[in-house]
N, C-alpha and C positions, 0 to 999 in steps of 0.2 A: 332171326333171319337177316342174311345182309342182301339190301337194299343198295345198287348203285346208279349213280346219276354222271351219266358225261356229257359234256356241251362245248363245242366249239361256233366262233363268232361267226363265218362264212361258210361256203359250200364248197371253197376250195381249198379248206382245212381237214381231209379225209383220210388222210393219214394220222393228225392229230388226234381224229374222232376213235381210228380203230385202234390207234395206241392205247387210249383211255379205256376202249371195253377191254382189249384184249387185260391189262391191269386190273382191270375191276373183276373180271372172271378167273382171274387166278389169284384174287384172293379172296374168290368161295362166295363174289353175290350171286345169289339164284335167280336175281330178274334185276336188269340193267334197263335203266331209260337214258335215252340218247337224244339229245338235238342238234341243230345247226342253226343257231339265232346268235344274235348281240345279247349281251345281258342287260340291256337298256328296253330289249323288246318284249311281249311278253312271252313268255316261257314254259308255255304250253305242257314239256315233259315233264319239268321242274316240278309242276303245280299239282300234275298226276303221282309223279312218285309222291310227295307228301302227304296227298290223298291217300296211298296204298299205302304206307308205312303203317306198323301197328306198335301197341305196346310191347316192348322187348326187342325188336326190329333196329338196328343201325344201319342208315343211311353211310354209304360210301363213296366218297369223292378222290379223284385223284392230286386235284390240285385246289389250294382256297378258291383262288378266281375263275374257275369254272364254276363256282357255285354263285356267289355273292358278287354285286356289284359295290358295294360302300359294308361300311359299318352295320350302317343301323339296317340295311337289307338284312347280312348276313348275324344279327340280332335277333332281328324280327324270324329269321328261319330256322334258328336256333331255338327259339321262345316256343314256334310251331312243334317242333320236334320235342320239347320238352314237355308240352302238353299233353301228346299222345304217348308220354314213355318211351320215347326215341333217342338215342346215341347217333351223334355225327362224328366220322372217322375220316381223318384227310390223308391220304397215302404217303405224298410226298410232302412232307414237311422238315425242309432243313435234314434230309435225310433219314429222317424217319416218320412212323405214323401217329398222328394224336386222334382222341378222341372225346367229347364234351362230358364222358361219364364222371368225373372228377371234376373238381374244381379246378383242380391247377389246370388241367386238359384246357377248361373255358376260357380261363383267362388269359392261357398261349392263344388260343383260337383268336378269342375277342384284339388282343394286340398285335398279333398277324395283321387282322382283317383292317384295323387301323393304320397298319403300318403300309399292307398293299395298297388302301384307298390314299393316301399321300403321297406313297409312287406315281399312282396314275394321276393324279392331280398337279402334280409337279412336271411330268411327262406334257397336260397339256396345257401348260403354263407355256412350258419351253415349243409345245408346237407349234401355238397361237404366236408367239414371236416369229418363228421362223419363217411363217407363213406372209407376217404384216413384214419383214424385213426382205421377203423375195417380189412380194407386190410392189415394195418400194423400190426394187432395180429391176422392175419389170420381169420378174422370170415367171412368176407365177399367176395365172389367170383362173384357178378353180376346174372343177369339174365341168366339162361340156355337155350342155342339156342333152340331154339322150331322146327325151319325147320332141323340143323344135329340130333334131336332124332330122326328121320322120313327117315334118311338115307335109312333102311331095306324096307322101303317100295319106294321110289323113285326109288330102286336100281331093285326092285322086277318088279316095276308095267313099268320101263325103256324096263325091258329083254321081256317084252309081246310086245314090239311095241309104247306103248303109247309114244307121243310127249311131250315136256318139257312143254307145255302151259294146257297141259289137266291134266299132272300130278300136276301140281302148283294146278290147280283148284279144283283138287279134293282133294289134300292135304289141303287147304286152307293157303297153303304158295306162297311166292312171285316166278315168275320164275327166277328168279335171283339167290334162293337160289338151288330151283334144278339142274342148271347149276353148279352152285358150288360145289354138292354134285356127279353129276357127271363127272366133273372135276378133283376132289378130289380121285373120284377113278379111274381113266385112270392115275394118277399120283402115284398111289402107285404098 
């Protein structure tokens, strides 16, 4: 049975998401898992398809780095799948599709994954520059807290009664930050 998994970083990746099933179902998997997370977070669908897979079953992915964040991730998931009698298959690889049943399949896979993790490692080598070089001609100041804009209203909807866990919830900020915001003001 083929097994597919697609995942893209954001929510505003929905096209990249439906590209990926619509691939994975026209090359014949019968049940597709889908996310919208970072691969640094955890991975909820990921962790379900590996559950579901069985002996005989390959796992199908459209691209390495929708599956694996590093190396030794995409090792370790590899390891998973070998345990249960599982085949990992990557769609698009250099224009064609590999798969772990062979050896040679692995060791393309395994060198891929090390070659894509020094991509991104290099990628944020050069970001972290770019970042400390626009800081240093003032262009760049970071991301704008999103929970102190909201100040006026934590402070508003605080003086009605509401509790720190309802006002988080309905701000769709963390309680952590409304503490802080009124904190912030009992200290001034």
């Amino acid at each position: 049975m083929l097994i597919g998994y697609a995942r893209v970083s954001t929510s505003d990746q929905i096209a990249g998401l439906e590209a990926q099933q619509r691939d994975l179902g026209a090359t014949g998997c019968s049940k597709i898992f889908a996310e919208r997370v970072s691969s640094v977070a955890q991975r909820d669908q990921l962790a379900m398809a590996l559950d579901f897979v069985r002996d005989g079953d390959t796992l199908v992915v459209t691209r390495l780095d929708r599956l694996a964040r590093s190396t030794s991730d995409l090792l370790t998931i590899i390891a998973t799948l070998e345990r249960k009698g599982v085949a990992l298959r990557i769609l698009d690889f250099g224009g064609q599709s590999v798969d772990t049943k062979s050896p040679s399949g692995k060791l393309i896979v395994t060198m891929f994954g090390a070659v894509a993790q020094f991509e991104r490692e290099l990628l944020l080598v050069r970001q972290r520059e770019g970042i400390a070089k626009a800081k240093l001609d003032g262009k760049y100041r970071g991301r704008a807290p999103t929970a102190r804009r909201m100040a006026p209203q934590v402070r508003e909807m605080r003086s009605t009664g509401l509790k720190p866990s309802i006002i988080a919830a309905r701000l769709h900020v963390s309680r952590s930050s409304v503490y802080r915001i009124l904190a912030d003001e009992a200290d001034a």
